[in-house]
N, C-alpha and C positions, 0 to 999 in steps of 0.2 A: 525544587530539588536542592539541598544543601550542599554543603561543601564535604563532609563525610560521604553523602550519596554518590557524590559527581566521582573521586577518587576510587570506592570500590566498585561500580561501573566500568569507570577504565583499567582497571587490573583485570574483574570479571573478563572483557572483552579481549583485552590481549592474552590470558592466560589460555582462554579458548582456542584465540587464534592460534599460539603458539603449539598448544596438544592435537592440531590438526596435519604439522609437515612430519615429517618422518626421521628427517636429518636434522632437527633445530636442536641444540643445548639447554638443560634445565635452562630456566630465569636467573637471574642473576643482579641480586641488590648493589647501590651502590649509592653516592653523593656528589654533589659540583661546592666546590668553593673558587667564588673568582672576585672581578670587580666589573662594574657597570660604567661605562663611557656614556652619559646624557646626551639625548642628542633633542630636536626639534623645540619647542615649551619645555620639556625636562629640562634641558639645559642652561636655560634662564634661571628657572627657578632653582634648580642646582647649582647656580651660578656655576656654570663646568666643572664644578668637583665630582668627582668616581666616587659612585655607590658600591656598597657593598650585597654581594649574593653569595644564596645559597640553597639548596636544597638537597631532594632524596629523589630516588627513581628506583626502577624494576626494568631493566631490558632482558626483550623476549626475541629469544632467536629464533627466525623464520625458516630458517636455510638458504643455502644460495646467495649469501650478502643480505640477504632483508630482514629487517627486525623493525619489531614497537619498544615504545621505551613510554610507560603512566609515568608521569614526573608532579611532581609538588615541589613548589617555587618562591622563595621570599629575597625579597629586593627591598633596600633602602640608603635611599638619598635625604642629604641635606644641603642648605642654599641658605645665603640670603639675598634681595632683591630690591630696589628700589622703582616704583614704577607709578603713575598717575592713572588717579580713578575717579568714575562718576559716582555721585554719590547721591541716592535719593532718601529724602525728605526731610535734607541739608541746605537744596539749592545750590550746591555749587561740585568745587571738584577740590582733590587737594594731590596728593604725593605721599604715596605708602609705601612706607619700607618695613620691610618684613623680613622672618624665617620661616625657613619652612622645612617639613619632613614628608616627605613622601612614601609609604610603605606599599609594597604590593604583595598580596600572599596569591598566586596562581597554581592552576590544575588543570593538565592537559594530558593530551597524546602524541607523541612523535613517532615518524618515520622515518630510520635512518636506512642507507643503504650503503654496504660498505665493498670497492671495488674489487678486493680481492677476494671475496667473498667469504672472509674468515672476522665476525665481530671481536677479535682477539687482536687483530694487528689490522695494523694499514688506516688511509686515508675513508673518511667516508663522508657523506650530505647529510645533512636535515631538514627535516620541515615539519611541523607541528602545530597544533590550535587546541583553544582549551577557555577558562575561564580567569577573569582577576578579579577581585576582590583591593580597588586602591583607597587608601585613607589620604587626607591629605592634612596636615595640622600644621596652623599658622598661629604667629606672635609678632605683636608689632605696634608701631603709632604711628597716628596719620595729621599730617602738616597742610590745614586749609587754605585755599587759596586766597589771596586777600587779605584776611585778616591775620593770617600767619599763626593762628592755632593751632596748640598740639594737643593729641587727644592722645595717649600712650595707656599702653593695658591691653592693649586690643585684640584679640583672640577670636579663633574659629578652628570647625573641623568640618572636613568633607569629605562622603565614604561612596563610592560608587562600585557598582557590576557589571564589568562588559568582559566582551571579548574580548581574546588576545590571540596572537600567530608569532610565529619565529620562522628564521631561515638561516644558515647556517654548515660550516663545515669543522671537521677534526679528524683527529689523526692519534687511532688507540696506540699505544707504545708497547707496551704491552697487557695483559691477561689484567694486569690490575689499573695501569696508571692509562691518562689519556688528558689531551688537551685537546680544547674544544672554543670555535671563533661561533658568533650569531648574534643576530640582530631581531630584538624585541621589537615589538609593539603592544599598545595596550588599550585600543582605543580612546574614546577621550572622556576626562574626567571634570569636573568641576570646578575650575581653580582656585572659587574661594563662592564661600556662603554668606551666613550673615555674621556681624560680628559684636560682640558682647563687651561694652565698656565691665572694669571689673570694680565692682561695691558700689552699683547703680544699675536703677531701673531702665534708665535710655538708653537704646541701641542706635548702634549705627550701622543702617546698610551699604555694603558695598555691590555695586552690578557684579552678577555673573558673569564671568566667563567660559571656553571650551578649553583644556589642552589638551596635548596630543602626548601621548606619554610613551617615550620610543628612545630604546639606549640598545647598545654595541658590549655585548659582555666577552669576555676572555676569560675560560674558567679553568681548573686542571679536575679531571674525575679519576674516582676511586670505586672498583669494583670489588663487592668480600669475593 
């Protein structure tokens, strides 16, 4: 299933949902622009700098406080890093400092529920799961151990598919405006592949790693 699939899916289902209460309010488009606080692996490789986000959504009012919200989701960070790596069929290890950009474009469903039972005002929760879609693109040179070589030029990219979840609270201000706290996750992605000397045929690999890719966003939303 694609990433067009997976989006009208989640509309299809909550639009459903939503034409079955009796009390719920048409749907109602809107957008998040905020920033990302890196946390766990992200954070290293972001060296702690805030990403930026952004995306679009559809909230469907249930009635009684409950509603779904289809959301599409883009995230990115930037970092650089210094760290030591094993290197096969080098024989050794050296110290790779790098940048890096981390993108995620994600697609989910949440469930908010809002205590006053009015999607228009008041505090309310979230909790959500869906898919990501992370790139990871690195630039750098690597300083061997020993003989003190530098190999510079060094490039890669890494694209993986998992799951993702959020959790989360905000507080609608009113009819149009709202702030909203939550914490990503992204499962874990690739942190680097292989890597391409540039105007030459030898490569050089770097081991694989996992990270965990989990940031703390603070966003403000807009409802038309």
């Amino acid at each position: 299933m694609n990433l067009k699939a997976l989006i009208g899916a989640g509309l299809a289902l909550a639009l459903q949902a939503g034409g079955s209460f009796a009390h719920s309010r048409p749907p109602e488009a809107g957008f998040q622009l905020g920033l990302g606080l890196p946390a766990s692996d992200l954070a290293r490789t972001a060296h702690n700098r805030a990403g930026f986000l952004a995306g679009g959504f559809v909230l469907v009012d249930l009635g009684e406080g409950h509603a779904l919200r289809p959301r599409l989701d883009l995230a990115d960070f930037k970092g650089t890093e210094a760290m030591r790596g094993t290197l096969s069929g080098l024989g050794g290890s050296g110290l790779l400092e790098r940048t890096s950009r981390t993108s995620m474009v994600s697609v989910g469903l949440d469930y908010l529920h809002y205590f006053r039972g009015n999607p228009r005002h008041g505090l309310y929760v979230l909790g959500g799961l869906g898919f990501t879609c992370n790139e990871v693109k690195t630039s750098g040179r690597l300083t061997m151990e020993g003989t003190g070589a530098v190999l510079n030029g060094l490039r890669g990219t890494s694209s993986t598919l998992r799951t993702a979840g959020q959790l989360g609270l905000g507080w609608q201000v009113n009819r149009t405006f709202g702030l909203e706290l939550r914490h990503q996750w992204h499962g874990t992605t690739s942190g680097w592949g292989n890597w391409a000397l540039d105007g030459g045929g030898k490569r050089v690999f770097v081991a694989n790693t996992s990270e965990k890719l989990r940031f703390t966003a603070l966003a403000a939303t807009l409802k038309f």
